[in-house]
N, C-alpha and C positions, 0 to 999 in steps of 0.2 A: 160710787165713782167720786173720785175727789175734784170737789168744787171747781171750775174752771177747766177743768180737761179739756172738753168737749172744744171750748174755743180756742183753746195752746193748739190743740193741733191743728184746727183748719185756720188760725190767722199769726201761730207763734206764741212763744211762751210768756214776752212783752206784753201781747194785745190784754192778757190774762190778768199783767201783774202790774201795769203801769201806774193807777190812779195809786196802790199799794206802792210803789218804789218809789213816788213824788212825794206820799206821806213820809215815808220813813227820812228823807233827804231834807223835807222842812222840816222834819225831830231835829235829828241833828242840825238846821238851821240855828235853830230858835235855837239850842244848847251850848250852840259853839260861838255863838255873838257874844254869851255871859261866859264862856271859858277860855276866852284867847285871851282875856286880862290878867287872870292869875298865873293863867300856864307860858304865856307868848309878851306879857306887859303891855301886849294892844288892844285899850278900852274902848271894844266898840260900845259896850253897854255893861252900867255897874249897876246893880242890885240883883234880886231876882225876879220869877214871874210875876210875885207877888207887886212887886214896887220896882221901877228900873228908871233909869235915866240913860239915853240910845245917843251916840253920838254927841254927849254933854250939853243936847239940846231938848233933845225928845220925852216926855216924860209921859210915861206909862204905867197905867194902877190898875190891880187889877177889880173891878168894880162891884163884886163882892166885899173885898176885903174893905175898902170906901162905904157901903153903905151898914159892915158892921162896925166899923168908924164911927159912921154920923149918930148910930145906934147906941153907942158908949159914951158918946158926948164927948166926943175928942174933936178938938180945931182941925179941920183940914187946910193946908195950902192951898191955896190957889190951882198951881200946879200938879197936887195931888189932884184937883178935881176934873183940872182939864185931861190929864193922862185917863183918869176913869169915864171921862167922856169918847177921848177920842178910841179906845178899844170898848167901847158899848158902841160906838156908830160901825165899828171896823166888824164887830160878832152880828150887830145888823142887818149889815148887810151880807156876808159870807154865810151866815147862819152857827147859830150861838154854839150850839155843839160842838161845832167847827174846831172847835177849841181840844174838847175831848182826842179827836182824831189825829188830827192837825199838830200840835201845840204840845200838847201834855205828855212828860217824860216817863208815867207811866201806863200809857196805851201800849207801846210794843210789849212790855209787861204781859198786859191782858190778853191781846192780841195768841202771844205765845201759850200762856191758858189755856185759852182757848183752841187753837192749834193742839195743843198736846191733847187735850180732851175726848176732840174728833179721833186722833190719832189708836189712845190708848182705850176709846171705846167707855169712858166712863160717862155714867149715869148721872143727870142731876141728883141730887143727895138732897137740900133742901131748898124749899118754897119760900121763896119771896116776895112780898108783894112790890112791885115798882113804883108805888106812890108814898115806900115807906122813905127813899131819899126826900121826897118832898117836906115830908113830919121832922125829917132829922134838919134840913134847911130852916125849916120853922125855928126847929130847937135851937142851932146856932144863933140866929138872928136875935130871939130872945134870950139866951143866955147873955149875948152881946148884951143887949140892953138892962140887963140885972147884974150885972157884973161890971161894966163898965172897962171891959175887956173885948178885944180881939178874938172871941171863944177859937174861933176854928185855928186861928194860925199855930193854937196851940200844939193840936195835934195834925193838920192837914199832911198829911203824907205824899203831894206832890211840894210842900216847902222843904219838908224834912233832904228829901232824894233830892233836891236840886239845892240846897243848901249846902248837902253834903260832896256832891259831884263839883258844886263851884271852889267852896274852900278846900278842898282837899285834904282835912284834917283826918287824924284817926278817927277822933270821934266822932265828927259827922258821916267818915264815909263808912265806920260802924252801923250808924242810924241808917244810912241810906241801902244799905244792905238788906237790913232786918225789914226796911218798908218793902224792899223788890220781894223778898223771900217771902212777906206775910202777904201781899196783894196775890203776888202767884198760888202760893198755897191755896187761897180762899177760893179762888176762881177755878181752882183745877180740882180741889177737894171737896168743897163746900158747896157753890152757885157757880153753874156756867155765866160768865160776864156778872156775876155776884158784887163784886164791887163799881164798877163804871153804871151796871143799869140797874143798882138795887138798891146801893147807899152811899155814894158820892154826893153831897150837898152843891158841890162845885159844877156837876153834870146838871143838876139839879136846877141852880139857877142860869145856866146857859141854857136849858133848855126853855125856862119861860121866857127871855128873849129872842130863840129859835121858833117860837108859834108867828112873828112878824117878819122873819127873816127876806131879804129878797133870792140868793143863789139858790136852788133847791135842785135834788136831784128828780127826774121827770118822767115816765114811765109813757112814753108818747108814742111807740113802738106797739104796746099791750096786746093787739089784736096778732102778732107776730108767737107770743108766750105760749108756751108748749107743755106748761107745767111741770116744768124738770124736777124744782125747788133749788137749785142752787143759789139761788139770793136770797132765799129765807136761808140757805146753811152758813150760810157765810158771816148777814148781817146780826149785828152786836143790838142789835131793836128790831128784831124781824117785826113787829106787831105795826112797825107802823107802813110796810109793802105793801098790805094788803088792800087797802084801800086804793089807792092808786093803780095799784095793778087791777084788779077785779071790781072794780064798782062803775063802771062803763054801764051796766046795767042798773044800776039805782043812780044815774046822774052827778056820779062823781067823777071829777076830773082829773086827770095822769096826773097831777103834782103831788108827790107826800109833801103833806102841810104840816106834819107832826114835828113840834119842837125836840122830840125825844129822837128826832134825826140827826146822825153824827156827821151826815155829809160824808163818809169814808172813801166812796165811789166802788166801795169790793164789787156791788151788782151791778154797775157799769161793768167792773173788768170779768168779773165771772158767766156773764150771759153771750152765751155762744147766737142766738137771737138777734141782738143789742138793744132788749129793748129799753135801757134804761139809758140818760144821759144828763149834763148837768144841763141846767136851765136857769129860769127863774120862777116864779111865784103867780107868773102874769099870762092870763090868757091862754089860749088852747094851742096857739101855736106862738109859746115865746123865743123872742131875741137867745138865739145860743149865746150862754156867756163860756161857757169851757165847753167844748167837745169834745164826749166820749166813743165817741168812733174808731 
């Protein structure tokens, strides 16, 4: 049965697909603040995700890129540093992955990967381990610092695609091509979610700021769970449901606390149940801050 059925028809095809239709709306949010400048001449926001400046007041870094910065021995501005603080308190508190989901130009990418994969019945092909994004994180960080370089931005494949989508040139939007085509490849041929949960360094470090996060999604419902699995089929980190959902029994609590949580909301929309919704981090019966209802 395909994921969400069960609750399209007893509450509507919306109730199914909504936390998924507010993602793709803030994709395009976040895209279209840095494309009405080039395309329309109205600067809401010049640079990219990497480095921006929002209303020629705002300035926003993205704090990766800042601390392979500090790592290289480059001055940072002032302003550089406060933009890298104020989106490290902003992944915070929404939760760091947040980012992946949310934010990043190529999740529908993956998203689709994925999709066509369930679709076309194919097999994962090879094994990865999910701690090897962390090694490759390491690797940048120190490259950074031996090099005296920016390592990732060299090749980061969310600057490339969004570099290429903002200037519109041939040859960026050549590059930005070859990134859509090579991420989809990999994820549809290679590794299910192979790139976003196996070797993104950028996942990678949103995710260690995601283990403190306060929004989390909240499984407070559990005693309701029927075992369908349609939130393990759906979610891009199934490994970290399971605790929250089943560990009632060993004294764990509904909240997944795992930073390798994208925040997506798919098992809010896919559980015909409900047992999932957003929350926060706090207590056995936290402050609704978004309801998935």
């Amino acid at each position: 049965m395909i994921p969400g059925a069960a609750r399209a028809a007893r509450q509507g095809w919306f109730a199914a697909h909504k936390w998924l239709l507010v993602r793709r709306l803030a994709q395009l949010g976040f895209l279209a603040v840095f494309l009405t400048g080039p395309l329309l001449h109205v600067w809401i926001a010049k640079g990219t995700l990497a480095s921006s400046l929002t209303l020629g007041m705002l300035p926003l870094t993205d704090p990766m890129m800042a601390v392979q910065s500090l790592l290289a021995r480059h001055a940072l501005e002032s302003t550089a540093l406060l933009g890298a603080g104020i989106v490290l308190a902003a992944y915070w508190l929404v939760g760091g992955r947040a980012y992946c989901s949310w934010v990043c130009p190529l999740n529908p990418v993956t998203d689709f990967a994925a999709w066509l994969r369930a679709r076309l019945g194919v097999k994962e092909t090879l094994g990865l381990d999910r701690r090897l994004r962390l090694w490759l994180l390491l690797g940048v960080m120190a490259g950074s610092a031996a090099t005296g370089t920016i390592v990732w931005e060299f090749v980061n494949p969310v600057t490339l695609l969004h570099r290429g989508l903002v200037t519109g040139a041939i040859l960026g939007g050549g590059a930005a091509a070859l990134v859509v085509a090579a991420v989809l490849l990999f994820d549809l041929g290679v590794a299910a979610h192979g790139w976003c949960g196996h070797l993104c360094p950028v996942g990678a470090f949103y995710g260690l700021i995601g283990h403190a996060s306060v929004v989390r999604v909240r499984a407070d419902n559990r005693t309701a769970c029927d075992n369908c699995m349609e939130c393990f089929a759906v979610c891009p980190e199934r490994q970290v449901i399971a605790p929250a959902l089943r560990g009632a029994d060993k004294g764990i609590g509904p909240v997944i606390v795992s930073g390798d949580c994208t925040n997506c909301g798919r098992c809010i929309d896919v559980c015909s149940k409900q047992v999932f919704r957003f929350g926060t981090r706090f207590g056995g019966a936290a402050v609704k801050v978004l309801e998935g209802e």
